[in-house]
C-alpha positions in Angstrom: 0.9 -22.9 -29.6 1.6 -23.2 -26.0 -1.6 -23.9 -24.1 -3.5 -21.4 -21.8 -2.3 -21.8 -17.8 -5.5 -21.8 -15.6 -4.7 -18.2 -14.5 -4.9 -17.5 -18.0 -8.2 -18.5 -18.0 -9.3 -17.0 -14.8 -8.3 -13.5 -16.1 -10.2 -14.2 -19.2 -13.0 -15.0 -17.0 -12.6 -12.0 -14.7 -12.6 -9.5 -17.4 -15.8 -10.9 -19.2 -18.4 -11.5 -16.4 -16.5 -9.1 -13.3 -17.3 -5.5 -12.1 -14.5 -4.7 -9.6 -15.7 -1.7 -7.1 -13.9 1.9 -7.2 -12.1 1.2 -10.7 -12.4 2.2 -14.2 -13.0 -1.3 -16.1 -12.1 -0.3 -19.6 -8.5 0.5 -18.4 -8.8 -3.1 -15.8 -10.0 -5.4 -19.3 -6.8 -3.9 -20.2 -4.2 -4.8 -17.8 -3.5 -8.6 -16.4 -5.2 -8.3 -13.0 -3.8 -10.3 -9.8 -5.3 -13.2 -8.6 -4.9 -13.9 -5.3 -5.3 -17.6 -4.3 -3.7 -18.0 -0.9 -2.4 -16.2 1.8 -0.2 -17.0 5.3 0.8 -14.2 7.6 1.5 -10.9 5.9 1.9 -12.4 2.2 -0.4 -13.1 -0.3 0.5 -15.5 -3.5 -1.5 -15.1 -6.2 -2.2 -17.9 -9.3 1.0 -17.6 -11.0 2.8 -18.3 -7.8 4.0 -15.3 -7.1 4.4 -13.8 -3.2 3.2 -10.0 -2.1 3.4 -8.7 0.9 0.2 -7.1 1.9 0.7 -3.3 2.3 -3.1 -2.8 3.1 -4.3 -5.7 5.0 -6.2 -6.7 2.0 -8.0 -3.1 2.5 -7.8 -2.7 6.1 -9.6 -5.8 7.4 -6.7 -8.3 7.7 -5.6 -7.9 11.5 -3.4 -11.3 12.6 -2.6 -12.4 9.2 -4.2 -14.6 6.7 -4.5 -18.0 8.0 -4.2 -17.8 11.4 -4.6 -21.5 13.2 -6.7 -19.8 15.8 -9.0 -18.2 13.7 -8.9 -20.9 10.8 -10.1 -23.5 13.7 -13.0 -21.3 15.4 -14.6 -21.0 11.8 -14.3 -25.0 11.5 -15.5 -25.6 14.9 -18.7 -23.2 14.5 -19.3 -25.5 10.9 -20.3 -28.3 13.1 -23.1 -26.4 14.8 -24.5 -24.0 12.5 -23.4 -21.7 9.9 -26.6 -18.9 10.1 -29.8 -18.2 12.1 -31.5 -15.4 12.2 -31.8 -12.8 15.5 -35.4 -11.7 14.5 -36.7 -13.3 17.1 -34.2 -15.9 17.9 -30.8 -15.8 19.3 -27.4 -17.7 19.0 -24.8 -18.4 21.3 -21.6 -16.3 19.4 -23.4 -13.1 19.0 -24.3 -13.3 22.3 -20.6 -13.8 23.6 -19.1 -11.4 21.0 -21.1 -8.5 22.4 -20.5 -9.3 26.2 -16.9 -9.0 25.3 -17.1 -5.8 22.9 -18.9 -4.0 25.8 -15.8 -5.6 27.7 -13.0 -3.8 25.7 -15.3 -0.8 24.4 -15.2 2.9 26.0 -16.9 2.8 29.8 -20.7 3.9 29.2 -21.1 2.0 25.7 -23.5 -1.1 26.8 -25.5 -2.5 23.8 -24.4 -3.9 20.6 -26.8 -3.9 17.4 -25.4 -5.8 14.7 -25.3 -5.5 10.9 -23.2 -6.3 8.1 -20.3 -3.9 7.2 -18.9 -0.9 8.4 -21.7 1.4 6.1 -24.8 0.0 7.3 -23.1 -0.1 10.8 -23.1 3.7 10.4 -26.1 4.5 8.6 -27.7 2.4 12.0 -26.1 5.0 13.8 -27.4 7.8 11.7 -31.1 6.2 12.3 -31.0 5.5 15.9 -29.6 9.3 16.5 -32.6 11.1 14.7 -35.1 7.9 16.3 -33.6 8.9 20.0 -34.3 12.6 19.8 -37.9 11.7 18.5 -38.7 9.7 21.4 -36.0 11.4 24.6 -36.2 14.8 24.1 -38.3 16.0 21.4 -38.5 19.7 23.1 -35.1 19.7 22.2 -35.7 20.8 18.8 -36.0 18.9 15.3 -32.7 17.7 15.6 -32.6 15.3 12.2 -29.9 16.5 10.6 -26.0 15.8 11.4 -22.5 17.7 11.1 -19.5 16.3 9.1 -16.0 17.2 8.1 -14.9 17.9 5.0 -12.9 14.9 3.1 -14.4 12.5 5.4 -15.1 8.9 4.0 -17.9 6.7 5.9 -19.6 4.3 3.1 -21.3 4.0 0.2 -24.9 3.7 1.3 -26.9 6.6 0.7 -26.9 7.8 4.3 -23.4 7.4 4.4 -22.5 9.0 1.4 -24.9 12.3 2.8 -22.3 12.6 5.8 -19.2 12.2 3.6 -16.9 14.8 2.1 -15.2 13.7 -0.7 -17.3 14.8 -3.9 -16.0 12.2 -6.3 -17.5 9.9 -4.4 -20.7 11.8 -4.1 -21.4 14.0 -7.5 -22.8 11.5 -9.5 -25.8 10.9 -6.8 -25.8 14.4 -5.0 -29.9 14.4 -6.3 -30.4 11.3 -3.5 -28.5 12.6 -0.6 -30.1 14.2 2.2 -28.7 17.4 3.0 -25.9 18.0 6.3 -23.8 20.5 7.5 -19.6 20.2 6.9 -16.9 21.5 8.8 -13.5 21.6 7.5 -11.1 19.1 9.3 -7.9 19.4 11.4 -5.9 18.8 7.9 -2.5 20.5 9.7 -0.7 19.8 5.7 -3.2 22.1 4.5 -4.4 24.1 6.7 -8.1 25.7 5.5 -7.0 28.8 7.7 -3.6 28.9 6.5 -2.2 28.1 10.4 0.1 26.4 11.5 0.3 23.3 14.5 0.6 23.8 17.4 1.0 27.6 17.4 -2.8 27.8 16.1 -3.6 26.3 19.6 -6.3 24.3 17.0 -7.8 27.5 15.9 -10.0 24.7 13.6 -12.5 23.8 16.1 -13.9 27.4 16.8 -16.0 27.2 13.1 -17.2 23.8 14.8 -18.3 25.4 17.9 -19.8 28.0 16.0 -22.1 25.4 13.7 -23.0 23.5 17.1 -24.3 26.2 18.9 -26.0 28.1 16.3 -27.7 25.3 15.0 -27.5 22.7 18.1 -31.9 22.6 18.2 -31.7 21.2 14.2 -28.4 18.8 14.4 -29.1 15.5 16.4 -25.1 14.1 15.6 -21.6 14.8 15.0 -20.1 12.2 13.2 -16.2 11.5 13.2 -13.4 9.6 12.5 -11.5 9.5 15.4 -7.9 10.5 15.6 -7.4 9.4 11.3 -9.2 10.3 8.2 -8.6 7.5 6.8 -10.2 7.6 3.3 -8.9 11.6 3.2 -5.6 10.2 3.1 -4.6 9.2 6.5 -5.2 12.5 7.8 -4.3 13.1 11.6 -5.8 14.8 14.0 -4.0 16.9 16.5 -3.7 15.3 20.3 -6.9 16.9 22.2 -8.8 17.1 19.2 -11.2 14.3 19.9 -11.1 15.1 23.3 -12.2 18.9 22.6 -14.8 17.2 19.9 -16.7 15.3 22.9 -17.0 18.6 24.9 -18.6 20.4 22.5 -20.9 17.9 21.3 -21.9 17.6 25.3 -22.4 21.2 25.7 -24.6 20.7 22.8 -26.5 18.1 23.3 -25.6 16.6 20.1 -24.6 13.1 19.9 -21.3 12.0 19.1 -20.9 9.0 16.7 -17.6 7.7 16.5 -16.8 5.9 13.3 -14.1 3.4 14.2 -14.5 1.2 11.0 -10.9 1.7 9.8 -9.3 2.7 13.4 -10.8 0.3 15.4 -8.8 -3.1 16.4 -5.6 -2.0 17.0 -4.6 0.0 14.0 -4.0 3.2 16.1 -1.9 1.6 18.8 -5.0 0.8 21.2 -7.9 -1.4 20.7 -10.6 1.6 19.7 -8.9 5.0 18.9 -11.1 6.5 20.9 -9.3 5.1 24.0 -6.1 7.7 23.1 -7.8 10.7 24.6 -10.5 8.8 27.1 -13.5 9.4 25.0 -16.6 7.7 25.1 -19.3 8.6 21.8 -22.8 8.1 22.3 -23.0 5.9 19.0 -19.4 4.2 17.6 -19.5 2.1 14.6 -17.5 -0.9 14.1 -16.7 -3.3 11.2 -13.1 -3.8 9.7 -11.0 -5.7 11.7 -13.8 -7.3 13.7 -13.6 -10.7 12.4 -9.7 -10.8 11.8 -10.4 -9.9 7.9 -12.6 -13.4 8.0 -15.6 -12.6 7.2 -18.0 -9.8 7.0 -19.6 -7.6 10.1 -20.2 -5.2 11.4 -22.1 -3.9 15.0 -23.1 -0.3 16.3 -22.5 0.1 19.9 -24.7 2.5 22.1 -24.4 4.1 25.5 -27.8 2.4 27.9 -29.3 6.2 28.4 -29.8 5.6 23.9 -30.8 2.1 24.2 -33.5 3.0 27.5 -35.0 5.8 24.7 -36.2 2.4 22.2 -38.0 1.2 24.9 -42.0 0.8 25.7 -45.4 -0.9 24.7 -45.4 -2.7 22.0 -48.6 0.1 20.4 -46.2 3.0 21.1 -44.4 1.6 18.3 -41.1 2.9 19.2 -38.9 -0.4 18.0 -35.7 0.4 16.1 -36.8 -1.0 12.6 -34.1 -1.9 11.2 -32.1 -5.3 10.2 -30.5 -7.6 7.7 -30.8 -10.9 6.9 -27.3 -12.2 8.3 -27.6 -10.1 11.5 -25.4 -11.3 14.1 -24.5 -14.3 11.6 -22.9 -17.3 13.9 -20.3 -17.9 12.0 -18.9 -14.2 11.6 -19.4 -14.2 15.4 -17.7 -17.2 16.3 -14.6 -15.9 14.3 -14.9 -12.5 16.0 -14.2 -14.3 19.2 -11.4 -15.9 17.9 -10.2 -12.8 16.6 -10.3 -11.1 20.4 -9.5 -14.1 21.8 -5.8 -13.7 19.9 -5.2 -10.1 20.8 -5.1 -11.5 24.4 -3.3 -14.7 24.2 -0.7 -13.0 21.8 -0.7 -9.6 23.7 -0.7 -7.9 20.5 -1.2 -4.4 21.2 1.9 -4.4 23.9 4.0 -6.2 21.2 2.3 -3.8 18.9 4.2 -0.7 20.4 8.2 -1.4 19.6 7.4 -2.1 15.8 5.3 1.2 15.7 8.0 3.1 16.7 10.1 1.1 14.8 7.7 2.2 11.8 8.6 5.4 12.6 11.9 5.3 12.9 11.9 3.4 9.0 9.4 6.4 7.9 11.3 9.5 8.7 13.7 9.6 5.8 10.8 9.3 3.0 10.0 13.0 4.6 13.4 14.2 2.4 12.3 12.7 -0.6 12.0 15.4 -3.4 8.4 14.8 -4.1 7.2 13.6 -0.9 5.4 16.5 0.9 4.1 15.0 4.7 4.5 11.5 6.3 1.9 11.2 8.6 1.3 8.1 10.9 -0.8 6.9 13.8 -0.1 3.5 14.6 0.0 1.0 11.6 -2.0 3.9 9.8 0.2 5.5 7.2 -0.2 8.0 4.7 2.3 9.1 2.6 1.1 12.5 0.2 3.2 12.9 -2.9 3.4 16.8 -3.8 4.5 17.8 -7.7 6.3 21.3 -6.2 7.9 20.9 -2.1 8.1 24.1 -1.6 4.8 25.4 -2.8 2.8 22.2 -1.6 1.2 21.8 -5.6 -0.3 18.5 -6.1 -0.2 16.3 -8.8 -2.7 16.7 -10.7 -5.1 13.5 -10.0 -5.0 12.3 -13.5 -1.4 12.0 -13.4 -2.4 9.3 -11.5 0.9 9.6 -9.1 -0.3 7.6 -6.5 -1.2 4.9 -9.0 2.3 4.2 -10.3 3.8 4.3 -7.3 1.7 1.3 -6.3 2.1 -0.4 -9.5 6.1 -0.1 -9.0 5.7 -1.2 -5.3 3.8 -4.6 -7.0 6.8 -5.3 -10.0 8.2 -5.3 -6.4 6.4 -7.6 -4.5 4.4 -5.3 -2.2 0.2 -4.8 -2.6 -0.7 -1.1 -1.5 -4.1 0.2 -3.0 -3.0 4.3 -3.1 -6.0 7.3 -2.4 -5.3 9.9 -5.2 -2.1 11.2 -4.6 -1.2 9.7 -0.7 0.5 6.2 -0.6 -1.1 4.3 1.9 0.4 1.6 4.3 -1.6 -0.4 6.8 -0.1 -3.5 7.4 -1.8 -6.9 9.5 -0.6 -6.2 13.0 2.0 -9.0 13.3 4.1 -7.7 10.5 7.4 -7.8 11.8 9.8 -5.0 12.0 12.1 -6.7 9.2 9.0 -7.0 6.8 7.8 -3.0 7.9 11.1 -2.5 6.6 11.0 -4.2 2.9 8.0 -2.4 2.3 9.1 1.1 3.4 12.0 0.5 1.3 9.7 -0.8 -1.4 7.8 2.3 -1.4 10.5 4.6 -1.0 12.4 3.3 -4.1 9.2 3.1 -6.0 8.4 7.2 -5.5 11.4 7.6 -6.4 11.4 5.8 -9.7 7.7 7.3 -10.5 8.7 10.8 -9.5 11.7 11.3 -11.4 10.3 10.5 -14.5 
């Protein structure tokens, strides 16, 4: 009997003591999972030995590839000082660096960074200090504690976070804890909600949004948007102006607008914050993601001062932002943060960034013909590619034809790791994938819908 391999083993283990997030376990204790056990650039190797390229940057995070030297080294370095402290009361040097050079590369007017730990509790801090502001600014502007969202959106799984989402799988199970919000339908030009068409509609979408802010502009005290990408939706893109038309209103308003730049922020757009694209500058944006180079976890909310001045007085008015974690503003996850910046300077990334995007594009552009591929939309290294059962009709697949699925399983007999959302194939490579590499996996993925689609 030919003894069991230590992967062997692991799996064993895996399936009898692990709950892996967003999947269906009795089908998982069925299949023989992937075990990743090192990394170096864009490729992952898991325990057998075997090399992926990573399609997703291990879900978004990964920006300058696993093991970079300069990151690897600032993590080794901090080791020697101190690995955590906390910021009630206290301070450390990394945390304060890191935010002196977020403010640096954030949108003119953001000045304060409040840390926290991932990209959901960096947005329900967002959600908090909105409703907290308009208690202690302006409160003759109304009872403005409740917030506008689109449709489809995706901003956590915290319970705040979850009350400002849009997609009701994610949500129906706790509906019963959620706090109730106000949706708008979003610029989804694929499926239009008023059956128009881009750019003749002259983005006929945002006049229902206009309508919810001034009606109810007294009661809402936030908009809260992804800018330029959907992400979770299924890589949904906004038209060009839309952000840009967003901020107006919300000004007009006076409703704050909270930028959620978890999953666009660091570079995957093309520019270091989406927001930059149109010149837009939220009152509240959330970051997380790619912060520490897909290192380690954090996450920060950054404010404009005119928030930040609104938190301030006696210590009996009582008008502190309660809120924190244990590993605020952690040293280490700092210190890598740094290093993380620090390489999007040295190594110019986002101007080498801009011939392999349009090289992206360029390698894209055929899928578009493929019988069963109904829209390619891209925005940077954000791809989404949404897999249609009829063309010509724009029918879906049915979700439990699991579509999406079995293309990514294909793409991984294949060597490529993409994690799918329902029926849209999703690629968001590490940033220093190379135009050769872009290429394997847009072939991989091509030749893997068509090998699920045709049977």
């Amino acid at each position: 009997m030919k003894p069991r391999s230590d992967s062997d083993r692991l799996a064993d283990w895996d399936r009898a003591y692990l709950w892996h997030p967003y999947t269906q376990m009795q089908e998982w204790e069925r299949e023989s999972p992937v075990i990743i056990a090192r990394g170096n650039g864009p490729y992952l190797l898991d325990t057998c030995g075997r090399k992926y390229l990573d399609g997703v940057s291990s879900l978004w995070v990964n920006v300058h590839g696993h093991r970079h030297p300069t990151l690897d080294r600032a993590i080794r370095k901090q080791l020697t000082n101190i690995a955590h402290s906390t910021m009630l009361g206290l301070s450390n040097p990394p945390a304060i660096r890191l935010a002196r050079e977020l403010i640096r590369l954030a949108p003119p007017g953001l000045t304060r960074v409040f840390y926290s730990d991932d990209g959901s509790t960096a947005v329900e801090v967002a959600l908090k200090m909105a409703v907290q502001y308009w208690q202690q600014r302006a409160p003759d502007a109304g009872p403005k504690r409740t917030f506008v969202h689109f449709q489809l959106a995706y901003h956590g799984d915290t319970v705040g976070t979850m009350s400002v989402g849009g997609i009701e799988l994610f949500q129906q199970r706790f509906r019963p804890l959620l706090f109730p919000t106000i949706a708008a339908d979003p610029p989804y030009c694929f499926r239009c909600p008023l059956g128009l068409s881009y750019p003749s509609c002259a983005m006929a979408c945002l006049e229902p949004v206009e309508r919810i802010l001034k009606r109810r502009c007294r009661e809402i005290a936030g908009l809260i948007i992804e800018p330029l990408v959907q992400a979770a939706a299924g890589m949904l893109t906004a038209p060009p102006g839309y952000l840009k038309r967003i901020r107006e209103l919300c000004t007009r308003y006076r409703v704050l607008l909270i930028a959620d730049e978890v999953a666009t922020g660091f570079g995957r757009t093309g520019r270091m914050f989406a927001c930059a694209h149109e010149g837009v500058t939220p009152d509240l944006m959330a970051i997380s993601k790619g912060l520490t180079g897909g290192y380690l976890p954090l996450a920060a909310t950054l404010t404009t001062e005119e928030i930040y001045q609104a938190f301030l007085g006696d210590y009996g008015e009582w008008k502190t932002f309660f809120h924190g974690h244990s590993y605020t503003g952690n040293p280490l996850g700092c210190a890598v943060a740094l290093a993380n910046l620090e390489v999007f300077r040295t190594e110019r990334t986002l101007t080498r960034l801009r011939a392999r995007i349009a090289a992206l594009s360029r390698l894209l552009r055929p899928l578009s013909r493929l019988a069963h591929v109904g829209d390619v939309r891209q925005r940077g290294y954000m791809v989404g590619i949404e897999l249609v059962k009829d063309r010509v009709t724009r029918e879906p697949y049915p979700l439990t034809d699991r579509a999406g699925h079995r293309v990514a399983m294909e793409a991984r007999r294949r060597g490529l790791l993409i994690r799918p959302l329902g029926n849209v194939v999703v690629l968001m490579p590490p940033l220093i994938t190379t135009i050769k590499d872009l290429g394997c996996m847009v072939a991989t993925v091509r030749d893997s819908i068509r090998i699920v689609t045709a049977s």
